[in-house]
C-alpha positions in Angstrom: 42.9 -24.3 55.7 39.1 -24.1 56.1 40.0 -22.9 59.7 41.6 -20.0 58.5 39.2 -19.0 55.8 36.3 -18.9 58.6 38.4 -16.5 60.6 39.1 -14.5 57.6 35.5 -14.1 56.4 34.4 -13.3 60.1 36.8 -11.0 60.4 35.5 -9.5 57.5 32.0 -9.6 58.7 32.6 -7.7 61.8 33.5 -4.7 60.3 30.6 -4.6 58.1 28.2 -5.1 60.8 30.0 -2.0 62.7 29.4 -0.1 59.7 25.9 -1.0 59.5 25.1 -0.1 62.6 26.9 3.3 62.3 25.1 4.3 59.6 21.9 3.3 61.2 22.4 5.4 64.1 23.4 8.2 62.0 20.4 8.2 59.8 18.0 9.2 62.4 16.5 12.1 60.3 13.2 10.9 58.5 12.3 12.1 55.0 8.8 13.1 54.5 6.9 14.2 51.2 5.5 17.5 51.6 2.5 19.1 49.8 3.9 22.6 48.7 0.7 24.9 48.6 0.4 28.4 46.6 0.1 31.2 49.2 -1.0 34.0 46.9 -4.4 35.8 47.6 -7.0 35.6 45.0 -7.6 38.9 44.2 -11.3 40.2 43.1 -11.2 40.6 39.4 -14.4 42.9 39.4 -14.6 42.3 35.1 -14.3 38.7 35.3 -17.0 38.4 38.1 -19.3 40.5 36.0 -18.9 38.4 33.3 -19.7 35.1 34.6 -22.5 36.7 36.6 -24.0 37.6 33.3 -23.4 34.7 31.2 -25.2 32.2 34.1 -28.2 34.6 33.9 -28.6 34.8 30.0 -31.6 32.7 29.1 -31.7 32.7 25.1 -34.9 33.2 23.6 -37.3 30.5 22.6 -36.7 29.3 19.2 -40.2 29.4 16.6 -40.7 27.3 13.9 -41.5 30.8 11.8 -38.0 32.0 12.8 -36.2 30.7 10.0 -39.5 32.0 6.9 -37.1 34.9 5.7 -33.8 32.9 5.8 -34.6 29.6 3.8 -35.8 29.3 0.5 -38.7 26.8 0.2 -37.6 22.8 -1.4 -39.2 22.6 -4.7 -38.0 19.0 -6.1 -36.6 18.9 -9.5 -38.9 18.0 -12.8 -38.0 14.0 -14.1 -36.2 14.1 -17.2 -38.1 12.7 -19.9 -37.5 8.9 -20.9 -36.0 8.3 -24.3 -39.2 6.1 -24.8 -41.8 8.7 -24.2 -40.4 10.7 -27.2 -42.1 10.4 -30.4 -40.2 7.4 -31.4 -42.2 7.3 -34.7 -41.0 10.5 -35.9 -37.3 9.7 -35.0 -37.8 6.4 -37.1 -39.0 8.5 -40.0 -36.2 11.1 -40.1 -33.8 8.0 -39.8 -35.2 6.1 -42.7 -35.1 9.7 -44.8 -31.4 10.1 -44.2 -28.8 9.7 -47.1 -26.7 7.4 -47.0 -22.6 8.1 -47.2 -20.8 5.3 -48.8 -17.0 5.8 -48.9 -15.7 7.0 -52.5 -19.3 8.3 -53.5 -19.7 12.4 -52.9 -22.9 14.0 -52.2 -22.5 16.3 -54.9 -22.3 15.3 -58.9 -19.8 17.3 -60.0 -17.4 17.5 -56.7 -13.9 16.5 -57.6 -12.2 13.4 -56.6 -10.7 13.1 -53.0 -6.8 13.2 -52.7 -6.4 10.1 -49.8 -3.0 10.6 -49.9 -2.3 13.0 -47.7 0.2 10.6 -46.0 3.6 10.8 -47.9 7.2 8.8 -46.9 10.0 10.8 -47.5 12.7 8.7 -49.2 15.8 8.3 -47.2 18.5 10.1 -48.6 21.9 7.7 -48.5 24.5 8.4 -46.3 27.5 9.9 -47.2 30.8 8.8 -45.9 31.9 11.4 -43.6 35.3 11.6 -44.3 
């Protein structure tokens, strides 16, 4: 049994290396990468070069430090405000201790009528009616 699977599996073998070396022999062409170059002429753009001629051969002007006198307003820094404890503090406490004071149910007038407070009023719920 093992006798005849070795004759089987080189009989299988032969074949392949027939193949193998068929292929091999056929395969003679070479593959090569190949660098695929544009062939189109530059033409002279005549604008173009005048352009670029002149923009390498601008030189801006020097910048001056008076340059900019007619443009920008000067910095003037804003005035401090004033500190609450600068004020005239004595003066403040006078016109406190002056002031009348407004106790709740008291008017300023004599003879000003009584305040209504109730200007918050409950409607009573009516009953419901059977809807029949």
């Amino acid at each position: 049994m093992i006798a005849h699977s070795l004759r089987a599996s080189v009989g299988i073998t032969a074949p392949r290396q027939s193949i193998a070396r068929v292929v091999r022999q056929q395969n003679v062409v070479t593959f090569r990468r190949t660098l695929i170059t544009p062939t189109a002429v530059r033409q002279a753009d005549l604008v173009q070069d005048m352009y670029l001629r002149e923009l390498k051969s601008y030189k801006p002007p020097p910048v001056k430090a008076s340059d900019a006198e007619g443009h920008v307003q000067k910095f003037n820094p804003p005035k401090p405000p004033a500190s609450p404890e600068e004020s005239d503090i004595a003066k403040d406490l006078q016109a406190y201790e002056t002031q009348t004071v407004e106790v709740e149910g008291q008017s300023s007038e004599d003879g000003a009528a009584p305040v209504n407070d109730d200007w918050f009023v409950e409607e009573e719920d009516e009953p419901e009616t059977p809807h029949h």
